[in-house]
Backbone as CSV, one residue per row, in Angstrom:
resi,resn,N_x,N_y,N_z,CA_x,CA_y,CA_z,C_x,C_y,C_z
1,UNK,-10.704,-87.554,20.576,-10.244,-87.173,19.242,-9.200,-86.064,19.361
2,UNK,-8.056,-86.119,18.777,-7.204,-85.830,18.663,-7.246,-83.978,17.795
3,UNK,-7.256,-82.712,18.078,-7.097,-81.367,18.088,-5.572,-81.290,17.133
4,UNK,-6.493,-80.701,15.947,-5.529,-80.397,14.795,-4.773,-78.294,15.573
5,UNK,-3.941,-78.501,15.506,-3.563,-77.117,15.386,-3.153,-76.139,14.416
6,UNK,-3.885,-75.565,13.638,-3.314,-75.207,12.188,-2.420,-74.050,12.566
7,UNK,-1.140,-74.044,11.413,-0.389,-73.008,10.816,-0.638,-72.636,9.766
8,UNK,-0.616,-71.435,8.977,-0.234,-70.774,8.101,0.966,-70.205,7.960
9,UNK,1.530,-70.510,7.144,2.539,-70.083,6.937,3.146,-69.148,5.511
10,UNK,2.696,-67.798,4.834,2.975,-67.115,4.156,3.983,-66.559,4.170
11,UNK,4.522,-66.830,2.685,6.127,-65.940,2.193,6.386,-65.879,1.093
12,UNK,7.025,-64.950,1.039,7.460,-63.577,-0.196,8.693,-63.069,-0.220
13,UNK,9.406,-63.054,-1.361,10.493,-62.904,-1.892,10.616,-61.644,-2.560
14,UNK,11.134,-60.249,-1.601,11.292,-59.186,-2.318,11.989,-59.177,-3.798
15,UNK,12.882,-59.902,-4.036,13.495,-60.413,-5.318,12.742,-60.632,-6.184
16,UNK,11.244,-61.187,-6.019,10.288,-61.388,-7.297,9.552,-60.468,-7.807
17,UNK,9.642,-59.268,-6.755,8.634,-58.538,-6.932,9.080,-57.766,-8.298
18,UNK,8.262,-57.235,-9.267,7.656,-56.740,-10.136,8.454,-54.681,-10.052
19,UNK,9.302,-54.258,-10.361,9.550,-52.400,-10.132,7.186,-52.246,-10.414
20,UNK,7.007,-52.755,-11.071,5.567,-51.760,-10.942,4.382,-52.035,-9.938
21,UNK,4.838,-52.963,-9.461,4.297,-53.305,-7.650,4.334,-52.389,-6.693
22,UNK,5.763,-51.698,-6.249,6.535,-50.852,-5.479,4.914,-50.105,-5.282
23,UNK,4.858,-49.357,-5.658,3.711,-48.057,-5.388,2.220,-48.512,-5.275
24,UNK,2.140,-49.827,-5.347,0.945,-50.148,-4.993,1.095,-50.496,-3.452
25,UNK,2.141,-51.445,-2.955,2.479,-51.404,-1.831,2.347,-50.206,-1.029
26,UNK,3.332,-49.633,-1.312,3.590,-47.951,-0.847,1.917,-47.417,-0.318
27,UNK,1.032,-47.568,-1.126,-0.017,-47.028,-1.256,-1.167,-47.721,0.469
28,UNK,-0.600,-49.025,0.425,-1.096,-49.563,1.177,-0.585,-49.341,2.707
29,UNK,0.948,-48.586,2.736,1.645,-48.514,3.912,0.681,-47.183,4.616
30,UNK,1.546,-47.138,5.853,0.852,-45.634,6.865,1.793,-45.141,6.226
31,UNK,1.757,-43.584,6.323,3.018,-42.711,6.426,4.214,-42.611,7.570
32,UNK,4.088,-43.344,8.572,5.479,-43.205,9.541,6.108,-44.687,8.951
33,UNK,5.503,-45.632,8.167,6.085,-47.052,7.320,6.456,-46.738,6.468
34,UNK,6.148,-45.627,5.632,6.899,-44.990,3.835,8.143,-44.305,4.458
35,UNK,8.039,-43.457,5.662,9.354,-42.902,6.233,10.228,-43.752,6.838
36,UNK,9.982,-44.679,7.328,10.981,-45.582,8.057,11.394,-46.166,6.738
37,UNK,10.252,-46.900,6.078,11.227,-47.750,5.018,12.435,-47.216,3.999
38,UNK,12.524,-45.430,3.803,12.954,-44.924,3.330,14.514,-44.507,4.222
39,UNK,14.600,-45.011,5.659,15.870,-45.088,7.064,16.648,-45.921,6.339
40,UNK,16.493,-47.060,5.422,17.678,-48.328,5.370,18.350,-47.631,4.026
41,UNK,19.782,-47.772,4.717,21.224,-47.983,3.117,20.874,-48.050,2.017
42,UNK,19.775,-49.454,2.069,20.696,-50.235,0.733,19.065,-50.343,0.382
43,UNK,19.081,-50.087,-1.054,17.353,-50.663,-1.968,17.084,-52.032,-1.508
44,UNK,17.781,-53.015,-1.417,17.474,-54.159,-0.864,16.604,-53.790,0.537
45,UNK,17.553,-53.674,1.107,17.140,-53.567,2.681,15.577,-52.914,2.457
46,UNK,15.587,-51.719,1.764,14.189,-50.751,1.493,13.055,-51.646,1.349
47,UNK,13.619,-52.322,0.116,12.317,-53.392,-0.640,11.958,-54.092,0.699
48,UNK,12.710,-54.835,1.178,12.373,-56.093,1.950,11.521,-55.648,3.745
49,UNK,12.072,-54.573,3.817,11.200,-53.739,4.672,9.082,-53.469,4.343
50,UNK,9.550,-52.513,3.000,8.433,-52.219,2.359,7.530,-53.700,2.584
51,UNK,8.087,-54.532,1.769,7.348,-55.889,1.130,7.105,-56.242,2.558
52,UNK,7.832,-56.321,3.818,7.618,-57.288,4.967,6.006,-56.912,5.274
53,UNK,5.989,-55.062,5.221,4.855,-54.730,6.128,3.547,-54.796,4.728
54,UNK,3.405,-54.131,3.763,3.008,-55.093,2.831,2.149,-56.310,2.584
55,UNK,2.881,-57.570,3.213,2.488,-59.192,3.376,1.631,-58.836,4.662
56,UNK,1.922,-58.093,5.700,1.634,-58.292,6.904,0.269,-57.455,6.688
57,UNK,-0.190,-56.433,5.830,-0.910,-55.922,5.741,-2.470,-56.931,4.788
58,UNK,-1.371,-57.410,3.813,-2.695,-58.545,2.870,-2.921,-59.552,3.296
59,UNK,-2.110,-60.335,4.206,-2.684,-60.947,5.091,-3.338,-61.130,6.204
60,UNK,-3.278,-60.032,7.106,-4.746,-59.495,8.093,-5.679,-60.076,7.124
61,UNK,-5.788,-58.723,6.106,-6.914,-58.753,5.757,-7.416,-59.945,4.663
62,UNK,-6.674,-60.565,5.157,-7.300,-62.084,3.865,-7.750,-62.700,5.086
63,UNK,-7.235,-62.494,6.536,-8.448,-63.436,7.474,-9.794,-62.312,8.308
64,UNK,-9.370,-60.650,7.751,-10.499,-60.244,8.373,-11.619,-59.148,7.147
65,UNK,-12.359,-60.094,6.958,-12.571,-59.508,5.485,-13.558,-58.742,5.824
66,UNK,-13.613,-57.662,4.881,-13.926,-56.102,5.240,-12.935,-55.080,5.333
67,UNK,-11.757,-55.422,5.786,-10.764,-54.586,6.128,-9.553,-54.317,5.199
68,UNK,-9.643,-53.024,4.622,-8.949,-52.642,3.514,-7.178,-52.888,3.872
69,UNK,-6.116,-52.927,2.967,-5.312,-53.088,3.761,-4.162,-52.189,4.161
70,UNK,-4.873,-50.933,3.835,-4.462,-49.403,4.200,-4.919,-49.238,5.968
71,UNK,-5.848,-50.157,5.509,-6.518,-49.734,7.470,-6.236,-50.039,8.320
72,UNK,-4.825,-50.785,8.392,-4.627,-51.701,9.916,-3.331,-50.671,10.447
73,UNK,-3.117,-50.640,11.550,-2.138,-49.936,12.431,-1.981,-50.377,13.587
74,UNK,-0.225,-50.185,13.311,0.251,-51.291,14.393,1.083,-50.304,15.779
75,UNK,1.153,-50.999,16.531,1.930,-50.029,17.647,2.861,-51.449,18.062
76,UNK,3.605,-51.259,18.803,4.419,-52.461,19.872,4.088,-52.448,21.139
77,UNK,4.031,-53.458,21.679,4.137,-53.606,23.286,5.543,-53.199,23.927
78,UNK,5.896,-53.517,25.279,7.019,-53.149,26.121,8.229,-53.746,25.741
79,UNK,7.808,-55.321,24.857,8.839,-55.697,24.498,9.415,-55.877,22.956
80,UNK,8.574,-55.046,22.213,8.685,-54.799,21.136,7.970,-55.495,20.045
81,UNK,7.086,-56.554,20.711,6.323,-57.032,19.604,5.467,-56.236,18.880
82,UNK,5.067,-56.615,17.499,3.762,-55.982,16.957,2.605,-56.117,17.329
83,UNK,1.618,-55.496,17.557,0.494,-55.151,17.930,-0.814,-54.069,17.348
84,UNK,-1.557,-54.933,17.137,-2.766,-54.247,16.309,-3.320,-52.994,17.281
85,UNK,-3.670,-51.891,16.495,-4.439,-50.640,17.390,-5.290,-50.638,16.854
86,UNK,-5.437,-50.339,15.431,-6.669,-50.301,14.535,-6.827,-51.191,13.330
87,UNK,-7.648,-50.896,12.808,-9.062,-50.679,13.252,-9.401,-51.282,14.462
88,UNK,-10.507,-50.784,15.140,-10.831,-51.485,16.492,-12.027,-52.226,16.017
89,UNK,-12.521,-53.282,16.944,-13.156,-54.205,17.307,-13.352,-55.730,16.204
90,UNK,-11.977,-55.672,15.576,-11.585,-56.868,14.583,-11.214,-58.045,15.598
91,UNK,-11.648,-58.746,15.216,-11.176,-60.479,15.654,-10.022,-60.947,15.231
92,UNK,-8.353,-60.433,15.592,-7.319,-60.599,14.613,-6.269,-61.929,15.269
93,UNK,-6.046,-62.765,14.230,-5.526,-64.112,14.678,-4.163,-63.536,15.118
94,UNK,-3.542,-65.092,15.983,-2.297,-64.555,16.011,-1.411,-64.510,14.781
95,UNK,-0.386,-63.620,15.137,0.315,-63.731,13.867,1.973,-63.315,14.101
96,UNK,2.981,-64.308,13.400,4.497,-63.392,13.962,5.123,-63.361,12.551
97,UNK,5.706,-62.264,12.384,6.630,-61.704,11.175,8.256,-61.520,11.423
98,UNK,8.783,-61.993,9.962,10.423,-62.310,10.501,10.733,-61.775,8.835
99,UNK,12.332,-61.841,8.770,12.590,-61.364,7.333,13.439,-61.168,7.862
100,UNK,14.921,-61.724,6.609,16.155,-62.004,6.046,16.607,-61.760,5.011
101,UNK,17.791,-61.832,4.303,18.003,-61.702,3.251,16.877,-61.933,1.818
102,UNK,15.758,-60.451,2.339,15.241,-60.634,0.848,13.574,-61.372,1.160
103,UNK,13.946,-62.540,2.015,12.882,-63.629,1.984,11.993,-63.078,3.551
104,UNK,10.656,-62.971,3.888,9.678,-62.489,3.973,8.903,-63.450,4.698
105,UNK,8.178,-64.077,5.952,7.458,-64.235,6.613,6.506,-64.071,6.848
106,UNK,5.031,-64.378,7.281,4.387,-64.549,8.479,3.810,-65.718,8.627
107,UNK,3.313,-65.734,10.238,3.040,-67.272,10.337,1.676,-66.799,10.603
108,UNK,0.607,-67.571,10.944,-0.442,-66.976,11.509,-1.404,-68.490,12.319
109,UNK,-2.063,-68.378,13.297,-2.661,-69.437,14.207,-3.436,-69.042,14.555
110,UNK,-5.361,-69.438,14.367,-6.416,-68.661,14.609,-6.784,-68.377,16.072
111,UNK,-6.318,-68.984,16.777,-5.983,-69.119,18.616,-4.383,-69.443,19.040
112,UNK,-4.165,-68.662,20.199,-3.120,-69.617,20.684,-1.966,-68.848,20.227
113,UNK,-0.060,-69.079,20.792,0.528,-68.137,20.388,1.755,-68.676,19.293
114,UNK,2.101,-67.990,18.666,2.847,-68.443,17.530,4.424,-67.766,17.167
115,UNK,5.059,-68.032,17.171,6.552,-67.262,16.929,7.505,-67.920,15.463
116,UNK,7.490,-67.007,14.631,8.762,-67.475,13.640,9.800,-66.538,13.299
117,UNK,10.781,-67.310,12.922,12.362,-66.811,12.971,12.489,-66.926,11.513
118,UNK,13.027,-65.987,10.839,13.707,-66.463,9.756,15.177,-65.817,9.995
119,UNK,16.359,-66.953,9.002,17.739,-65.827,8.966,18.855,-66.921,8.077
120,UNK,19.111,-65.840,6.992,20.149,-66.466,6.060,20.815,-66.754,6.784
121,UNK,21.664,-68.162,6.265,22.924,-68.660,6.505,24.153,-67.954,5.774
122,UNK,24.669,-66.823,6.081,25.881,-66.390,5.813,27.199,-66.787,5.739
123,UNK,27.464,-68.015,6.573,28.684,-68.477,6.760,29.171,-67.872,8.165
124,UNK,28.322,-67.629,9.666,28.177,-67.358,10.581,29.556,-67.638,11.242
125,UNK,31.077,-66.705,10.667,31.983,-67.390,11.832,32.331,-66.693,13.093
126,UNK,31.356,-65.710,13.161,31.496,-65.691,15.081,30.335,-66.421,15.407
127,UNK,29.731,-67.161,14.851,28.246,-67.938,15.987,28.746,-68.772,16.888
128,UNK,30.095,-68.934,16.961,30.471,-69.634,18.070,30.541,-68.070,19.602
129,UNK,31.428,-67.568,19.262,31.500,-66.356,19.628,29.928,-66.158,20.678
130,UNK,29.361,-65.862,19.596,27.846,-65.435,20.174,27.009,-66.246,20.695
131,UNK,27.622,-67.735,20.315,26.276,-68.679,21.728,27.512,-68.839,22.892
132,UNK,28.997,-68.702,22.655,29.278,-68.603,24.127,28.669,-67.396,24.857
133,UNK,28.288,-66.461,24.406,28.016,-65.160,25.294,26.557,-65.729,25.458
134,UNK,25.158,-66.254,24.726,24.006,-66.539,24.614,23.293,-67.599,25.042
135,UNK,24.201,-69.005,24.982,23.300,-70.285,24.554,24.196,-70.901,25.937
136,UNK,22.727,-72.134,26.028,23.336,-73.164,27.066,24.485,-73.728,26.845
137,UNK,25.372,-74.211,27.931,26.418,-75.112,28.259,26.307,-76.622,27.312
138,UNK,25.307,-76.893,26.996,25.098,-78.588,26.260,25.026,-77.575,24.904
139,UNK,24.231,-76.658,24.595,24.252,-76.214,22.856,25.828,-75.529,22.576
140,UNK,26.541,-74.859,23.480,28.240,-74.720,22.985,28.754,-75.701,23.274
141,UNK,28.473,-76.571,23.519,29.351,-77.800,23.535,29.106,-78.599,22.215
142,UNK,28.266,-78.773,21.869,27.807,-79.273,20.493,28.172,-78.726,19.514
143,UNK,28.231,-76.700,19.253,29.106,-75.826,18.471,30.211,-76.831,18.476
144,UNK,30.737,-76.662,19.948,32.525,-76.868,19.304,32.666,-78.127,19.373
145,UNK,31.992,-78.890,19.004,32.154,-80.419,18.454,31.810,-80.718,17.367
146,UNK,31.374,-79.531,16.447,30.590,-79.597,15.264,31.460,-79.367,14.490
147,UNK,31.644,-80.058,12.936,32.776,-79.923,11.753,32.597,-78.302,11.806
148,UNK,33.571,-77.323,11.477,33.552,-75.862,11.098,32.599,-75.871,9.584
149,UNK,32.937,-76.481,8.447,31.661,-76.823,8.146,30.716,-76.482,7.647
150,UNK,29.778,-77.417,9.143,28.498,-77.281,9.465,27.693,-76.341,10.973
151,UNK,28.871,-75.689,11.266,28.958,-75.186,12.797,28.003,-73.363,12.101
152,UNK,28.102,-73.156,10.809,26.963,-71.981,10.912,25.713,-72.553,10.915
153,UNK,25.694,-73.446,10.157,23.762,-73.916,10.163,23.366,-74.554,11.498
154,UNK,24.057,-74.874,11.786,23.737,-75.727,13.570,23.645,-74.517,14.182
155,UNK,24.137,-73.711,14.187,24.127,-72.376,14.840,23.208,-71.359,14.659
156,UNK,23.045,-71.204,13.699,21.619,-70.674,12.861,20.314,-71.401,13.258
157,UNK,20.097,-72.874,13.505,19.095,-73.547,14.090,18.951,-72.994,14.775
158,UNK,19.962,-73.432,16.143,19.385,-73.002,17.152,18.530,-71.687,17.616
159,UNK,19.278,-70.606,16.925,19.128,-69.483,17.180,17.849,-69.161,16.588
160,UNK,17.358,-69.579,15.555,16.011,-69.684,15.351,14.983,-70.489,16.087
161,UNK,15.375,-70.837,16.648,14.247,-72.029,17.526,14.199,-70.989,18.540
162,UNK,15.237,-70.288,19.052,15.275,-69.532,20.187,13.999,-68.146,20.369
163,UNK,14.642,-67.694,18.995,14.034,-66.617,18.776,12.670,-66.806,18.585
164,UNK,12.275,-67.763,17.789,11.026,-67.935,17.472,9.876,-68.391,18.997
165,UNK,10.489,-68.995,19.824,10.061,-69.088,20.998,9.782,-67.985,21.892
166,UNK,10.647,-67.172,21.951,10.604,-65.801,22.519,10.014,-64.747,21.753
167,UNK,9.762,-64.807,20.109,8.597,-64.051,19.854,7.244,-64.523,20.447
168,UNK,6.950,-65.894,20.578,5.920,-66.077,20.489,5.392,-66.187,21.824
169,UNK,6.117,-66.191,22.650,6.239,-65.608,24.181,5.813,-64.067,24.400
170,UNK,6.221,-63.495,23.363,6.052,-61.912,23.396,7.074,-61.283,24.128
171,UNK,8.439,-61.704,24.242,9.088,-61.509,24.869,10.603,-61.151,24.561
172,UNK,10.803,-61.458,23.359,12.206,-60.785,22.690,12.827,-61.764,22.741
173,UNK,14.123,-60.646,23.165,15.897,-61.340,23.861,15.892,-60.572,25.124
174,UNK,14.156,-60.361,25.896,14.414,-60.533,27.545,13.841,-61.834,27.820
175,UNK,13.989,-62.656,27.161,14.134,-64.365,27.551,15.705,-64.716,27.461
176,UNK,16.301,-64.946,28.917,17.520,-65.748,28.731,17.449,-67.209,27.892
177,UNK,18.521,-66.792,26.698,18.711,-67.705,25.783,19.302,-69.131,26.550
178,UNK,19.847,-68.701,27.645,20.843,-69.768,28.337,20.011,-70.150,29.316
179,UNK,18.706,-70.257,29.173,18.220,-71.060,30.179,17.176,-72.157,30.116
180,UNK,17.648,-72.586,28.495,16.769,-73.925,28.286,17.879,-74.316,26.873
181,UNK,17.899,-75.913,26.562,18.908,-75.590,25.350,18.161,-76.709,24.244
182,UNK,18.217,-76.810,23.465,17.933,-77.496,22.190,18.390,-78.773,22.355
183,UNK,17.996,-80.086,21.383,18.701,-81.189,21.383,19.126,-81.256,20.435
184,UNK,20.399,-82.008,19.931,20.176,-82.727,19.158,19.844,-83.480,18.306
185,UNK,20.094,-83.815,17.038,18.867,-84.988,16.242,19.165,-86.146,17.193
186,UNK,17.748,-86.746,17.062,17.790,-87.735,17.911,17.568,-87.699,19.496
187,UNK,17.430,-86.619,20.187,17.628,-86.805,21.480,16.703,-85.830,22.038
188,UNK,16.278,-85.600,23.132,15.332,-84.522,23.766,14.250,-85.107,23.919
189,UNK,13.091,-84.472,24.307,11.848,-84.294,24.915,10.902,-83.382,24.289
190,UNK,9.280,-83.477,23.992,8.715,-82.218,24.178,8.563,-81.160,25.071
191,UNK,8.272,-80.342,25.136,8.147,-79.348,26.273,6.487,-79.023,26.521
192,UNK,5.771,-79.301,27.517,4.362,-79.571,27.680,3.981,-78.032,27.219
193,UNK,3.083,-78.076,26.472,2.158,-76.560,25.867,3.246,-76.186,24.792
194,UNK,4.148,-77.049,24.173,4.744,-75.903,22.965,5.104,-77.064,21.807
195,UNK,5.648,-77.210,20.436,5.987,-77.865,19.450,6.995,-76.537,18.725
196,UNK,7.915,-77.090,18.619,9.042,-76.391,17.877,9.698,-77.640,16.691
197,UNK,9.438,-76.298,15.778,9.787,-77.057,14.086,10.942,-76.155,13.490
198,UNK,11.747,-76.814,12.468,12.931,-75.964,11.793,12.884,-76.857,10.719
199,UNK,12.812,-75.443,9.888,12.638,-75.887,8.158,13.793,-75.087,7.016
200,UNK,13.803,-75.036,6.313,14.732,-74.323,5.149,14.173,-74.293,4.299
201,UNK,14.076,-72.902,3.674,13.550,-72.532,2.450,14.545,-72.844,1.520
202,UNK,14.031,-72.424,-0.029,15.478,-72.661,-1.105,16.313,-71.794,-0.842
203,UNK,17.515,-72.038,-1.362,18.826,-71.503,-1.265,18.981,-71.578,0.299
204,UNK,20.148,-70.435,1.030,20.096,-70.698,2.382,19.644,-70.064,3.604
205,UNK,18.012,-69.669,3.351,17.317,-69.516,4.504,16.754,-70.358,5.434
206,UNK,17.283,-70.318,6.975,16.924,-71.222,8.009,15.628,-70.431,8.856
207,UNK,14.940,-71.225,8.690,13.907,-70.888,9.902,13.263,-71.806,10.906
208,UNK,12.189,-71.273,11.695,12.204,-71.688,12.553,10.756,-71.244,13.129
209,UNK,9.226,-72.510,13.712,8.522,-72.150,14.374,8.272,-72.570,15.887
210,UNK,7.757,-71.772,16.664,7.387,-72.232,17.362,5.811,-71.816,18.001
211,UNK,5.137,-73.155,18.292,3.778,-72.892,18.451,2.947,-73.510,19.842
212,UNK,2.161,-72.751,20.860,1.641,-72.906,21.363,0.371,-74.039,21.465
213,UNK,0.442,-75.572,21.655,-0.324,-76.391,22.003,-1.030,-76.732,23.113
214,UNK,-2.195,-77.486,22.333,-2.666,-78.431,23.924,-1.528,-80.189,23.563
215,UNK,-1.839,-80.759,24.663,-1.000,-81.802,24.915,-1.110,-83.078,23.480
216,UNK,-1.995,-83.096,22.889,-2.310,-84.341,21.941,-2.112,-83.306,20.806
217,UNK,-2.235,-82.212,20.659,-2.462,-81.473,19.632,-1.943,-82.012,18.265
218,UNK,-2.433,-82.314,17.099,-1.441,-83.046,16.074,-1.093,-81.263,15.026
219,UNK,-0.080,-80.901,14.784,0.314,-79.777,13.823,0.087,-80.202,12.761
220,UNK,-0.650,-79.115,11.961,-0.682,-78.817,10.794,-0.211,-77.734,9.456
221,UNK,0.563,-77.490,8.878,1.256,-76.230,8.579,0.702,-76.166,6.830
222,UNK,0.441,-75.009,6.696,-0.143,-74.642,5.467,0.932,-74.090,4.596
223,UNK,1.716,-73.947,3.965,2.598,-72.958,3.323,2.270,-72.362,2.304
224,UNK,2.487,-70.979,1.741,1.910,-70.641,0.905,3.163,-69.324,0.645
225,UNK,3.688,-69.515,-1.270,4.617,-68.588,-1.393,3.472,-67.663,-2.286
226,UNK,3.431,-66.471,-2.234,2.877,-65.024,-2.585,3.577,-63.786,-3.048
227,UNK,3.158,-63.125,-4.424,3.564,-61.798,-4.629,2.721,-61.183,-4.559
228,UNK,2.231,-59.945,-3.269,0.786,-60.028,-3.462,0.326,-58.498,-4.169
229,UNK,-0.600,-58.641,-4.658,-1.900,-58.834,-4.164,-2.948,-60.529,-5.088
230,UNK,-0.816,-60.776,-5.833,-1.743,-62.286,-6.674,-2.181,-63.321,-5.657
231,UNK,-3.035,-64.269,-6.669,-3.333,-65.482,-5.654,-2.070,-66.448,-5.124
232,UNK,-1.856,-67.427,-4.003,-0.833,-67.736,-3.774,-0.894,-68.913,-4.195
233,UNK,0.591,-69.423,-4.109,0.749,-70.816,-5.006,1.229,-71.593,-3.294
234,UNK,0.624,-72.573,-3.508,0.968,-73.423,-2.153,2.223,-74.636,-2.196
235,UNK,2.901,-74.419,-1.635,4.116,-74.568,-0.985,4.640,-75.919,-0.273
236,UNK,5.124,-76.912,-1.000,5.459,-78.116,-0.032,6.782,-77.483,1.121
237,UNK,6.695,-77.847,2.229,7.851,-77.277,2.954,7.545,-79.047,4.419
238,UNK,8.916,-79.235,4.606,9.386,-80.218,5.378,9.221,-79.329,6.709
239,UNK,9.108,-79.905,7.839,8.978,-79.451,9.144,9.699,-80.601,9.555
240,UNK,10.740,-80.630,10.613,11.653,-80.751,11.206,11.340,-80.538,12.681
241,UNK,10.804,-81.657,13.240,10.159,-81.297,14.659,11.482,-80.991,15.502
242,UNK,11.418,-79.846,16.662,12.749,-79.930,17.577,12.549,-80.482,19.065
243,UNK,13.472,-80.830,19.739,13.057,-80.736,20.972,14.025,-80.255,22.179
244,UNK,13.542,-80.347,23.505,14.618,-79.814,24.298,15.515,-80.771,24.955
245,UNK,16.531,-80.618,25.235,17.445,-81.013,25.981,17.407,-82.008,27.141
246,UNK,16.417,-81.259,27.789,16.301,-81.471,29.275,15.440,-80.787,29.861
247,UNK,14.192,-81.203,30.738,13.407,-80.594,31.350,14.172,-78.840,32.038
248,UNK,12.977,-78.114,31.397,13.786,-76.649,31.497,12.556,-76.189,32.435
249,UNK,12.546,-74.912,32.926,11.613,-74.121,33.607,11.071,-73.264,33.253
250,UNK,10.931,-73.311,31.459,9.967,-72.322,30.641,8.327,-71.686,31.273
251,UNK,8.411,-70.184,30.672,7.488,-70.086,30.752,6.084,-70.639,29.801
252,UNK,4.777,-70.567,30.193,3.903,-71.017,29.575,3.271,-70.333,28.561
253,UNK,2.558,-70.713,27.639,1.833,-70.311,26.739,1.143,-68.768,27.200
């Protein structure tokens, strides 16, 4: 019998939020998160900060119940991922957080490792620029064969598939981007122990998961859009399976 792998997938739109929300959030942050969020330019940038950690906070605690959502504290590892310190001796799923213009992330997988990307489509015209310095020889070749266009969202894919792999690696951008490359529609392979999906929210946010399997594993993805602390409204969202290129020499789960 065939091993369902569930996703969750929660998101939030600083744009919806409510001016009389703000301070309930706030309330829920640490104090070195009210000072940082208070580092960015622009009120946008502020909100979408605030709101990221926020989501990341009501959702712990919607899978570890008991736990207020003032109480969790995070530190990073070496390579900058997030990482739970406290409270100690919680059972905390995996979980990866991303955020773009406004729009708000997390994924979460009760075992096993999980990475998502989010990132507006701006009209990206150095992404050529930046996967010659970044991306495999077969993915810039596909850039510059691509209508100008459509050469930001192809570009934006990728780069989310990338990223989202290397969060969920725990590993950043000290994973060479140029050493495994994406396919094409239509063309590629799975990669044994992983499933990589790319979806689009409304308007033009591209994202991107990637998730740690066993070999038959069938995916399952939950979506769920949230202003929280309301209940969430669940979310049809398309998944867009990806694959690779060409047998690469990735690391494992």
């Amino acid at each position: 019998m065939r091993h369902v792998r569930e996703i969750d997938l929660w998101l939030a739109d600083s744009g919806a939020v409510d001016d009389a929300r703000w301070p309930e959030y706030d309330q829920w942050l640490s104090d070195g998160e009210r000072v940082r969020g208070q580092r960015f330019v622009t009120e946008p940038l502020r909100r979408q900060y605030r709101l990221a950690r926020a989501l990341q906070r009501h959702v712990l605690s919607h899978y570890v119940p008991g736990t207020e959502r003032s109480d969790w504290r995070f530190g990073a590892d070496r390579f900058g991922r997030p990482v739970v310190t406290a409270p100690p001796g919680r059972s905390v799923p995996s979980f990866s957080l991303s955020h773009s213009g406004g729009q708000i992330g997390i994924a979460v997988v009760p075992g096993g490792a999980v990475g998502l990307d989010l990132e507006q489509d701006r009209g990206w015209r150095d992404g050529l620029t930046v996967a010659r310095s970044a991306f495999a020889r077969a993915e810039i070749d596909r850039l510059e064969q691509t209508e100008a266009s459509g050469r930001s969202r192809t570009f934006l894919q990728i780069w989310t598939l990338k990223e989202a792999y290397a969060k969920a690696l725990g590993l950043g951008l000290a994973l060479p981007f140029d050493s495994f490359a994406f396919a094409p529609p239509g063309q590629g392979h799975r990669q044994d122990g992983w499933r990589f999906f790319s979806f689009q929210l409304a308007g033009t946010c591209v994202g991107a998961l990637a998730v740690a399997v066993d070999r038959d594993d069938v995916v399952k993805l939950t979506a769920r859009r949230i202003v929280p602390p309301d209940e969430p409204e669940l979310l049809e969202l398309h998944l867009q399976e990806q694959f690779l290129l060409h047998p690469a020499p990735l690391p494992g789960p």
